[in-house]
C-alpha positions as CSV (number, residue, x, y, z in Angstrom):
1,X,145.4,111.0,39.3
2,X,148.1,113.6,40.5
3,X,147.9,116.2,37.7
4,X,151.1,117.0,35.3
5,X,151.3,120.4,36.4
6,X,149.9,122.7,38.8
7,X,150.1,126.3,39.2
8,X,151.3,128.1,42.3
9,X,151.2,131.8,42.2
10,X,153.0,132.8,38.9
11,X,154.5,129.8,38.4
12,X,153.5,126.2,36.6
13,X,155.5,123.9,38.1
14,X,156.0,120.0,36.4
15,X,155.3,116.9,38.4
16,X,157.6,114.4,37.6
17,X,157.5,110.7,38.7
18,X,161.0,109.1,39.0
19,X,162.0,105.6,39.8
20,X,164.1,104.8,42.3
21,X,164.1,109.0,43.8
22,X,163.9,106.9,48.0
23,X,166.8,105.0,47.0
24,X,169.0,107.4,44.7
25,X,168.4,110.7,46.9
26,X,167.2,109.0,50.2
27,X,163.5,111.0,49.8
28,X,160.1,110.3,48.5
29,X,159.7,113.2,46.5
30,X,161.6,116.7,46.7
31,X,160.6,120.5,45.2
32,X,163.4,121.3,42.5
33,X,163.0,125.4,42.8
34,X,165.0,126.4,39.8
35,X,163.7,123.8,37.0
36,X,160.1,124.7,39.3
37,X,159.5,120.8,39.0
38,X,158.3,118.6,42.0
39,X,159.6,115.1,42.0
40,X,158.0,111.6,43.3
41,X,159.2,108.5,43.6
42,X,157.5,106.2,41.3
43,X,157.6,102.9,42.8
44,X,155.3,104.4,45.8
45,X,152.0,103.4,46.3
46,X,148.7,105.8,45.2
47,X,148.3,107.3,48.9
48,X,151.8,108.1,49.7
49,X,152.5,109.7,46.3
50,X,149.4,112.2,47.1
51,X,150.8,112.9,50.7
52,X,154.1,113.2,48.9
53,X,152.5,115.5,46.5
54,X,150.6,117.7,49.1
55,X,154.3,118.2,51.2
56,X,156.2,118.9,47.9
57,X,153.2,121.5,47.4
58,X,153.5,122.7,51.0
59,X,157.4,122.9,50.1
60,X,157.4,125.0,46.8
61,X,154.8,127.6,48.3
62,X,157.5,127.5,51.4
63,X,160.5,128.3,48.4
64,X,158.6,130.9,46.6
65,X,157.1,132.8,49.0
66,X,160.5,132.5,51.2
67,X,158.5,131.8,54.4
68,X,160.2,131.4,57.3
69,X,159.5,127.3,59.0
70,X,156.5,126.8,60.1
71,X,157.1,125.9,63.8
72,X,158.8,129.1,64.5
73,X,155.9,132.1,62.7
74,X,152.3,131.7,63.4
75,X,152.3,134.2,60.4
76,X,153.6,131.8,58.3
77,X,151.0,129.1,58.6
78,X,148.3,132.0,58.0
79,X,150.2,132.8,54.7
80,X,150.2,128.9,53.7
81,X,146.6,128.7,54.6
82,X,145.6,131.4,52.1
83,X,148.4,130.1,49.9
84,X,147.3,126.4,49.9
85,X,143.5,127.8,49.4
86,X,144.8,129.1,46.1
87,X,146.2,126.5,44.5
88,X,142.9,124.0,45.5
89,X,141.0,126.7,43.9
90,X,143.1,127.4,40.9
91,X,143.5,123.3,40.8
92,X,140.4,121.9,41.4
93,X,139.5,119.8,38.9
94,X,142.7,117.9,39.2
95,X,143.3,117.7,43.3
96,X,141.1,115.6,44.0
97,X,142.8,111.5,44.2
């Protein structure tokens, strides 16, 4: 079960599930930086609301930590890497599906 909150670096952001979210705002989840809430579309099926979850994570660490895109800084992904590690390890009890 995708857990109600989960904490990256100082922050506790909310996941939210929202019906309709593909429809109403054309995406299947989205990172909300200034209410640090990560929404998915409810009407999804289990697997693409994890990989939904794990891009939204991917996203907020991206938004908080202001790195630059990925394709362009090999830095970046090294940042992400030790980022991502992070929130498994702070999280682990609730990122597993």
């Amino acid at each position: 079960m995708i857990p109600e909150t989960i904490k990256i670096g100082a922050y506790t952001v909310t996941v939210i599930f929202k019906d309709d979210l593909l429809r109403d705002q054309g995406c299947c989840g989205r990172f909300l930086p200034c209410e640090k809430r990560i929404e998915i579309d409810n009407g999804m099926c289990s697997e693409m609301q994890w990989g939904t979850f794990y891009h939204e994570i991917i996203e907020a660490v991206s938004e908080i930590y202001c790195v630059q895109p990925l394709a362009e800084h090999h830095d970046s992904i090294n940042l992400l890497g030790e980022v991502l590690h992070q929130i498994l390890r702070d999280n682990r009890e609730k990122m597993i599906p």
